[in-house]
mmCIF file of the N, C-alpha and C atoms, coordinates in Angstrom:
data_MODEL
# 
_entry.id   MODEL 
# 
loop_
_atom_site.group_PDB 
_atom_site.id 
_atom_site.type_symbol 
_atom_site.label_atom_id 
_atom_site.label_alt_id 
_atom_site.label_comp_id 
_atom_site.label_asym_id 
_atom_site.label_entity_id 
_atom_site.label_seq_id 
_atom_site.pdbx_PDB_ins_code 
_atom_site.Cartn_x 
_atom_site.Cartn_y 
_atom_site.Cartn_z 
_atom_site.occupancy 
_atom_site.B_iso_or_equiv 
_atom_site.pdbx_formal_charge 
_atom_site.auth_seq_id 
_atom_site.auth_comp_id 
_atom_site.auth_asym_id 
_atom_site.auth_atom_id 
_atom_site.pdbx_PDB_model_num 
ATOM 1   N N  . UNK A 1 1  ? -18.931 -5.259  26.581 1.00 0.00 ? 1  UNK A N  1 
ATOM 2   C CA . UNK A 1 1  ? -18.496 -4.429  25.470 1.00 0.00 ? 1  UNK A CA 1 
ATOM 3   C C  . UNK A 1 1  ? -18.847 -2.975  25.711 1.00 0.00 ? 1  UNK A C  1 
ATOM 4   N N  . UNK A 1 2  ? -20.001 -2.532  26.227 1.00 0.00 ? 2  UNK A N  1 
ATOM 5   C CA . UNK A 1 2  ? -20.506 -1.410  26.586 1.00 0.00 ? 2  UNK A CA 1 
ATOM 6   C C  . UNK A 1 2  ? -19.300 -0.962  27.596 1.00 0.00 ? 2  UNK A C  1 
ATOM 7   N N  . UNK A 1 3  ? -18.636 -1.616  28.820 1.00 0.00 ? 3  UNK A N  1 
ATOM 8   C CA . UNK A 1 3  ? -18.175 -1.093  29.576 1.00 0.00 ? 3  UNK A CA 1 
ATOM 9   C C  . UNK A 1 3  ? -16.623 -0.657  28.828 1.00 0.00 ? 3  UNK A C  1 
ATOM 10  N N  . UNK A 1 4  ? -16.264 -1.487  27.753 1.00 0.00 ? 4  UNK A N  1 
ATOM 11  C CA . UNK A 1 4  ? -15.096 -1.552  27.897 1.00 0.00 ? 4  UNK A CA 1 
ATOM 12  C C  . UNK A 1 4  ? -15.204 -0.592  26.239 1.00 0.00 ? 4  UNK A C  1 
ATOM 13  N N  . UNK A 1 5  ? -16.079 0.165   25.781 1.00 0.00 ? 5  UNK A N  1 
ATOM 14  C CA . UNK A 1 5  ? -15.898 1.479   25.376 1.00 0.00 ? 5  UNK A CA 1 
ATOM 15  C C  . UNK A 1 5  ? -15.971 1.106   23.870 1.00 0.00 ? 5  UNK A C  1 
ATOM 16  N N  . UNK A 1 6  ? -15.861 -0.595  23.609 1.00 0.00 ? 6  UNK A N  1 
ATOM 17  C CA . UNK A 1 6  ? -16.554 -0.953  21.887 1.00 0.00 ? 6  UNK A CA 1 
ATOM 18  C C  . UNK A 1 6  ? -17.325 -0.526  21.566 1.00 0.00 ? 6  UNK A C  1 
ATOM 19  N N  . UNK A 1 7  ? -18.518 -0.274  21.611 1.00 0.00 ? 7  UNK A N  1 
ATOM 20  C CA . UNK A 1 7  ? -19.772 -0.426  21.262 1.00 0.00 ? 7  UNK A CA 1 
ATOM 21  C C  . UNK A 1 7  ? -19.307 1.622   21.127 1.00 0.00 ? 7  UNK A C  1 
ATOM 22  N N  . UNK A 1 8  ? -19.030 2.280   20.723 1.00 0.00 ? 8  UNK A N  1 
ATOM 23  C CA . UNK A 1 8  ? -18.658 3.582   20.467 1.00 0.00 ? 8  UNK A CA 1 
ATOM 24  C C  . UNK A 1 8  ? -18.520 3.896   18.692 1.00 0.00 ? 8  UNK A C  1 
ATOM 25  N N  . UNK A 1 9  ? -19.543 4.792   18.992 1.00 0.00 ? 9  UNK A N  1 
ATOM 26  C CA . UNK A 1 9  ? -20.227 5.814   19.571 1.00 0.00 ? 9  UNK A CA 1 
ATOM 27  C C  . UNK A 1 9  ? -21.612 5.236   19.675 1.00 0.00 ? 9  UNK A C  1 
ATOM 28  N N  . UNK A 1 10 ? -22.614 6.048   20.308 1.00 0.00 ? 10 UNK A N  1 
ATOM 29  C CA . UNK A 1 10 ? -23.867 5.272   20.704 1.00 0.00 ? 10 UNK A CA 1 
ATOM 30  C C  . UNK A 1 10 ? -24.453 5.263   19.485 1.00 0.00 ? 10 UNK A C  1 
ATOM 31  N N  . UNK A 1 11 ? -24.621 5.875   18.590 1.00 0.00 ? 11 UNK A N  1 
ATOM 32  C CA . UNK A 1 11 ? -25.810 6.159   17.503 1.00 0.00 ? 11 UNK A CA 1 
ATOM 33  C C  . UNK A 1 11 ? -25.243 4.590   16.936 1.00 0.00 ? 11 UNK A C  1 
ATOM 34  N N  . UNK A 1 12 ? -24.236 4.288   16.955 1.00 0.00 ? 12 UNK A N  1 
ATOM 35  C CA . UNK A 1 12 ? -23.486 2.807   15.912 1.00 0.00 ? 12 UNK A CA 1 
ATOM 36  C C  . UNK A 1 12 ? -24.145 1.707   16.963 1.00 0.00 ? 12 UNK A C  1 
ATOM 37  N N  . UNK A 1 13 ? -24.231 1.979   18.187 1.00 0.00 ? 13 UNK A N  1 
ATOM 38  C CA . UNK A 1 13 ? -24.814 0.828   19.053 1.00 0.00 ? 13 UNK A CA 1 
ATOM 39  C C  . UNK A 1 13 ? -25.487 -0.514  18.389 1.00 0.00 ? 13 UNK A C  1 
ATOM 40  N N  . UNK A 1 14 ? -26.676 -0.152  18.023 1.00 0.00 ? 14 UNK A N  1 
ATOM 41  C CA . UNK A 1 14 ? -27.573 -0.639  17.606 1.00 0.00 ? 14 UNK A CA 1 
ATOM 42  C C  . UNK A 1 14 ? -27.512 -1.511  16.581 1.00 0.00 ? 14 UNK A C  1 
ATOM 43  N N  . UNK A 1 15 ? -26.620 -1.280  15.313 1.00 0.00 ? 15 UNK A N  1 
ATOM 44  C CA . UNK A 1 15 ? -25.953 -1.648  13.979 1.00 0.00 ? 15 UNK A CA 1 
ATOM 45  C C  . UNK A 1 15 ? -24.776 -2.832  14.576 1.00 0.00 ? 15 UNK A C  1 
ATOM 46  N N  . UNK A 1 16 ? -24.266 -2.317  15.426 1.00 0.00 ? 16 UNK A N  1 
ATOM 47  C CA . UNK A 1 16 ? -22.792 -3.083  16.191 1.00 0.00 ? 16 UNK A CA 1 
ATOM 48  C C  . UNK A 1 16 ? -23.495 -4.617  16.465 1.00 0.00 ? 16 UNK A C  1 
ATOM 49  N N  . UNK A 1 17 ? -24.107 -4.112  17.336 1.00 0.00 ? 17 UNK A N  1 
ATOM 50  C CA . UNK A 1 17 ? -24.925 -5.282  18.367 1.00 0.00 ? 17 UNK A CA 1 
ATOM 51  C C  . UNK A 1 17 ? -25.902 -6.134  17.224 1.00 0.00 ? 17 UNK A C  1 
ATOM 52  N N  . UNK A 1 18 ? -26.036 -5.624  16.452 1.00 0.00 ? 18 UNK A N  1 
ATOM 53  C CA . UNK A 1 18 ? -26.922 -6.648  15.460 1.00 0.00 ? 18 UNK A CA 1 
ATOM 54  C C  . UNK A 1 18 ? -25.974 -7.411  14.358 1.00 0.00 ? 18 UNK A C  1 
ATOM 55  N N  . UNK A 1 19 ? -25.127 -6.532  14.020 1.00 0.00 ? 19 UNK A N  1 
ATOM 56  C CA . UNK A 1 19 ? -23.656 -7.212  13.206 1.00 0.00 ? 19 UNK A CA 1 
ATOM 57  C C  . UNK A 1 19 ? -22.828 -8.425  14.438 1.00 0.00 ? 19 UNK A C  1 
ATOM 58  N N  . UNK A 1 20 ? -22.892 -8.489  15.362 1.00 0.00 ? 20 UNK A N  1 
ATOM 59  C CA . UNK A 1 20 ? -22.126 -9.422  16.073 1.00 0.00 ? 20 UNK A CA 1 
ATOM 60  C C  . UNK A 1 20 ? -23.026 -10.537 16.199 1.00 0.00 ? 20 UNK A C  1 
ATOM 61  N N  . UNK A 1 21 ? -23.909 -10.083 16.918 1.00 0.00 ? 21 UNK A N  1 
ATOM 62  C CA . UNK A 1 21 ? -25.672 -11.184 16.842 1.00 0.00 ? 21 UNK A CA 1 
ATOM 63  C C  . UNK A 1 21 ? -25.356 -11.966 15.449 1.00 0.00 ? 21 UNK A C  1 
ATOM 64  N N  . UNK A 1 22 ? -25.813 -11.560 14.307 1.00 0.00 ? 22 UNK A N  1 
ATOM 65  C CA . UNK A 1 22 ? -25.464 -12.022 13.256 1.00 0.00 ? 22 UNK A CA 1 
ATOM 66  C C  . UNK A 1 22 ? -23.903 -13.464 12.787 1.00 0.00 ? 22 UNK A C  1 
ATOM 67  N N  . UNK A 1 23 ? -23.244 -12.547 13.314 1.00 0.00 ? 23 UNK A N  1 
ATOM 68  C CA . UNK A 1 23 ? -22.046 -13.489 13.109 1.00 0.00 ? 23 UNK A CA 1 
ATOM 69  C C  . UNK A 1 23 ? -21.981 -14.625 13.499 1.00 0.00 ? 23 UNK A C  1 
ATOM 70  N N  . UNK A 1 24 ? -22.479 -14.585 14.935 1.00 0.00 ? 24 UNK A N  1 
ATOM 71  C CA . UNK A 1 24 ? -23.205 -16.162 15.504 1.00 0.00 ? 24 UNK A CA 1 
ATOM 72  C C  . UNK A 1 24 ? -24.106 -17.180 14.341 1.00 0.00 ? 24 UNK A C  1 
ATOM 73  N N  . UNK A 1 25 ? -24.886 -16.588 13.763 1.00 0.00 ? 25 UNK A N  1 
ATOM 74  C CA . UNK A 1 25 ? -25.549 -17.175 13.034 1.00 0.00 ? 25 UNK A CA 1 
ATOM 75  C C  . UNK A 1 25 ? -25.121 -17.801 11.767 1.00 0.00 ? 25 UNK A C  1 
ATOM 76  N N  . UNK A 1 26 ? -24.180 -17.261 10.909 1.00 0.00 ? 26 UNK A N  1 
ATOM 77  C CA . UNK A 1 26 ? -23.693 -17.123 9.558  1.00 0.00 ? 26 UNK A CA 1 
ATOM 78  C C  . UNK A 1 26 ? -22.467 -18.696 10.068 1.00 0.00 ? 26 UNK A C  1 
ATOM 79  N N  . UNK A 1 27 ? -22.554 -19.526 9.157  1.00 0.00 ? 27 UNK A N  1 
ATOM 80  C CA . UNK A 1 27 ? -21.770 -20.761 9.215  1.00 0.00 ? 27 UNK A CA 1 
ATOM 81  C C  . UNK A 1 27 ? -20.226 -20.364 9.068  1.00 0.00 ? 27 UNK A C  1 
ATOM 82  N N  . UNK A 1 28 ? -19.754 -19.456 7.776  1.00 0.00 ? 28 UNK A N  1 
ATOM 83  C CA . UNK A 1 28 ? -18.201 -18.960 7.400  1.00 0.00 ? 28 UNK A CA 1 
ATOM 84  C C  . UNK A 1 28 ? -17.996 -17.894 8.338  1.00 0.00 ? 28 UNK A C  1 
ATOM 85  N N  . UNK A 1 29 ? -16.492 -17.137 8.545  1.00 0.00 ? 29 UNK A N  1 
ATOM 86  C CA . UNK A 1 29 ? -16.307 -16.293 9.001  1.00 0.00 ? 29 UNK A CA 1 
ATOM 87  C C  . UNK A 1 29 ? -15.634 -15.368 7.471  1.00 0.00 ? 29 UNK A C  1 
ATOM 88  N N  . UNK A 1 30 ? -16.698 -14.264 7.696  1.00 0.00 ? 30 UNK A N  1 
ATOM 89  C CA . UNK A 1 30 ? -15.689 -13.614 6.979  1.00 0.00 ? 30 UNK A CA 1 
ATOM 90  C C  . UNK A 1 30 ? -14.154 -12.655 6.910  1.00 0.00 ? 30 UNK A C  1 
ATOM 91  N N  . UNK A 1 31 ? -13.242 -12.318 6.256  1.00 0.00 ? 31 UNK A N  1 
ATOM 92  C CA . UNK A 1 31 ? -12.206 -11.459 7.169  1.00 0.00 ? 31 UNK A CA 1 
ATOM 93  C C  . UNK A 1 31 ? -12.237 -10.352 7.835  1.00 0.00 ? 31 UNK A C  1 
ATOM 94  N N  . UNK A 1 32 ? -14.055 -9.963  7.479  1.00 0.00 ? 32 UNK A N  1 
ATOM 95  C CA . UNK A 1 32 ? -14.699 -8.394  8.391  1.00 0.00 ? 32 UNK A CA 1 
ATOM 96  C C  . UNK A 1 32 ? -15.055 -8.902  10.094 1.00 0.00 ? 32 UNK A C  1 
ATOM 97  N N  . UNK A 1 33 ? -15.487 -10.293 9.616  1.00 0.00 ? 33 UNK A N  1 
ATOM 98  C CA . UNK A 1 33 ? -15.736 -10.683 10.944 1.00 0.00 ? 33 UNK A CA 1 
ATOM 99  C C  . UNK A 1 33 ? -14.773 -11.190 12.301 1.00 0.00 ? 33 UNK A C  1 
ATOM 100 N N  . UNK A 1 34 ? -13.628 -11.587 11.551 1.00 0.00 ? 34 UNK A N  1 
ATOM 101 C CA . UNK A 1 34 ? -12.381 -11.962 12.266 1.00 0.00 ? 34 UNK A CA 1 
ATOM 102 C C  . UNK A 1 34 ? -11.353 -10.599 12.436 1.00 0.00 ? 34 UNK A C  1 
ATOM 103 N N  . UNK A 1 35 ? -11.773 -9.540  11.840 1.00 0.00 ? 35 UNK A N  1 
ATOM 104 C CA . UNK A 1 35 ? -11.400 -8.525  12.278 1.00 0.00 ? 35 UNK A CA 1 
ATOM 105 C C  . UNK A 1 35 ? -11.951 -7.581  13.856 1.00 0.00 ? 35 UNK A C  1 
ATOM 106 N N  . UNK A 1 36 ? -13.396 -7.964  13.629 1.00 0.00 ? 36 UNK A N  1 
ATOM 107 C CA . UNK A 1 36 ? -14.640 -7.431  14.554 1.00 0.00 ? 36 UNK A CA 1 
ATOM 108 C C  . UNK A 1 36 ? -13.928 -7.895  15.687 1.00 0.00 ? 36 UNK A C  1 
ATOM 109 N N  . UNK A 1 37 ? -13.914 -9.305  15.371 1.00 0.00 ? 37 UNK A N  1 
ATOM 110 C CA . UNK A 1 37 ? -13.536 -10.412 16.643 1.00 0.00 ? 37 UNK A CA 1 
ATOM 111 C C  . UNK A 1 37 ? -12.275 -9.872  17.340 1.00 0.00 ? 37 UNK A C  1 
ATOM 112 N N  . UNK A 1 38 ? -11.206 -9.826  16.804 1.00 0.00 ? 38 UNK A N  1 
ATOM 113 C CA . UNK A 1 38 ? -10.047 -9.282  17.054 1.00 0.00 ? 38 UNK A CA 1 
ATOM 114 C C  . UNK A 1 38 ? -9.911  -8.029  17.871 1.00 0.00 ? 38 UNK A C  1 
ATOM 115 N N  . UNK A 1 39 ? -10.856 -7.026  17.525 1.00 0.00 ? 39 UNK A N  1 
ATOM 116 C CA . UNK A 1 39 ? -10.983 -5.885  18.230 1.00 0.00 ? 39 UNK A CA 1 
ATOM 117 C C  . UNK A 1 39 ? -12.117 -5.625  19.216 1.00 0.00 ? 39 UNK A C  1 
ATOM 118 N N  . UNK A 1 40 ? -12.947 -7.013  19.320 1.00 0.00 ? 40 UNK A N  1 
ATOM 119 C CA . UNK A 1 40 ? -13.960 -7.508  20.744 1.00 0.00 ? 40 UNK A CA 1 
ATOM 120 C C  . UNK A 1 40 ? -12.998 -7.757  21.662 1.00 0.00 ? 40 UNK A C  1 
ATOM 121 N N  . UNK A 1 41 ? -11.341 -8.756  21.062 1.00 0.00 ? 41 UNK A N  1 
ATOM 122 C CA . UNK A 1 41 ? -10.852 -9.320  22.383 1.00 0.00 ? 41 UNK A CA 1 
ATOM 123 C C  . UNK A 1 41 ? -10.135 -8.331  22.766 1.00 0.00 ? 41 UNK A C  1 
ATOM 124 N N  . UNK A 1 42 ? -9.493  -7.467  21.914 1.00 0.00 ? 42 UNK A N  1 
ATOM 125 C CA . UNK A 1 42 ? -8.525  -6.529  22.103 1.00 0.00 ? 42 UNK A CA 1 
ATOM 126 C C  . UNK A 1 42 ? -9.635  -5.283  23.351 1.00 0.00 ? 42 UNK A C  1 
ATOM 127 N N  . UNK A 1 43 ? -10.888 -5.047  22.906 1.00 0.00 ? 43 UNK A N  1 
ATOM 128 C CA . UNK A 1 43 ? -11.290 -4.353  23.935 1.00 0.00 ? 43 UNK A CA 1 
ATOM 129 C C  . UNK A 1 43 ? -10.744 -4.412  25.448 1.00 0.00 ? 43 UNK A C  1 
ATOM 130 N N  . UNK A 1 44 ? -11.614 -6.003  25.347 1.00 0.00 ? 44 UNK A N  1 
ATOM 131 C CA . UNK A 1 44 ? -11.975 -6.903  26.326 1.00 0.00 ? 44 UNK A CA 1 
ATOM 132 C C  . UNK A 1 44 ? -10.770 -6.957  27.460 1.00 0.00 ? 44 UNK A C  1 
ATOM 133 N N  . UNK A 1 45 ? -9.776  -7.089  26.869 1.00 0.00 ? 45 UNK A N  1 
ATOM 134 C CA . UNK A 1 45 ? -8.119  -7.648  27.020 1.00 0.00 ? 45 UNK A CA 1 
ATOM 135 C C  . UNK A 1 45 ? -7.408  -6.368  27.797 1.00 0.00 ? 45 UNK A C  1 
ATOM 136 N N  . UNK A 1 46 ? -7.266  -5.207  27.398 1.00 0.00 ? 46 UNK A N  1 
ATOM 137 C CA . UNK A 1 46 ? -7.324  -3.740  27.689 1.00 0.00 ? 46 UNK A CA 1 
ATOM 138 C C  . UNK A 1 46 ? -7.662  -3.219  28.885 1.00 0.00 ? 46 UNK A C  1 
ATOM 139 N N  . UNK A 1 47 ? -6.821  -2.905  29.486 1.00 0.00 ? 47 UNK A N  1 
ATOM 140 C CA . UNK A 1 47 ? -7.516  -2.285  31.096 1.00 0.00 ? 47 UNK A CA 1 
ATOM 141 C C  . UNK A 1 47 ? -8.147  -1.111  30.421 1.00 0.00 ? 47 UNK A C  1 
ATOM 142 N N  . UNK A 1 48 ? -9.894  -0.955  31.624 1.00 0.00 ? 48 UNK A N  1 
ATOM 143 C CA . UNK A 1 48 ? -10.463 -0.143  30.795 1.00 0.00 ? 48 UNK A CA 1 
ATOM 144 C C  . UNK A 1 48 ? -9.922  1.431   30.986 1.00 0.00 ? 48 UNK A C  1 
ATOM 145 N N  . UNK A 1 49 ? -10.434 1.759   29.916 1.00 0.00 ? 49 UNK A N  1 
ATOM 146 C CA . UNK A 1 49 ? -10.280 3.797   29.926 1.00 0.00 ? 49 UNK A CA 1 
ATOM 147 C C  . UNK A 1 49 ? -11.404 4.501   30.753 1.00 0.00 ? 49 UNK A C  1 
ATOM 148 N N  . UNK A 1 50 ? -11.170 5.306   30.504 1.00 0.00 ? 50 UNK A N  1 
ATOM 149 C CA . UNK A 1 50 ? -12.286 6.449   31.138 1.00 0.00 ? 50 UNK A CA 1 
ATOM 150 C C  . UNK A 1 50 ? -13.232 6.350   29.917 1.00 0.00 ? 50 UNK A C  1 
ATOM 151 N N  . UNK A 1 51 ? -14.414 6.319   30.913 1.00 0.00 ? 51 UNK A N  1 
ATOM 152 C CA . UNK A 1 51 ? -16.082 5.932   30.301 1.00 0.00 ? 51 UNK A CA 1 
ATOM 153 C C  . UNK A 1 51 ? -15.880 7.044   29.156 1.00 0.00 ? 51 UNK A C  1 
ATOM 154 N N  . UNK A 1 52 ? -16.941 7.173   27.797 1.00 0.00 ? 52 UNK A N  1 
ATOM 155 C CA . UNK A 1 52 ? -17.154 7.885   26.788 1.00 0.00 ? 52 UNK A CA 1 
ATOM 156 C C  . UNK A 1 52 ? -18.183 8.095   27.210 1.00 0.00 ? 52 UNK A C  1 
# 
């Protein structure tokens, strides 16, 4: 995720990475979380850009 330019801007890093951590944990998905998800694969999926 870092490489592929999600995790943007750095100061959100930290908040990001603990909101996804989280989601693992939580039994329902909510529609914030199937959104998150959506734009993890869409990163992912994406030939990457030029680093931020």
């Amino acid at each position: 995720l870092d490489r592929s330019g999600f995790l943007y801007p750095a100061e959100k890093r930290p908040s990001m990475v603990r909101n996804i951590r989280n989601m693992f944990h939580r039994m329902g998905a909510s529609e914030q979380d199937i959104r998150t998800w959506r734009g993890i694969v869409a990163a992912l999926a994406r030939p990457s850009k030029a680093k931020r």
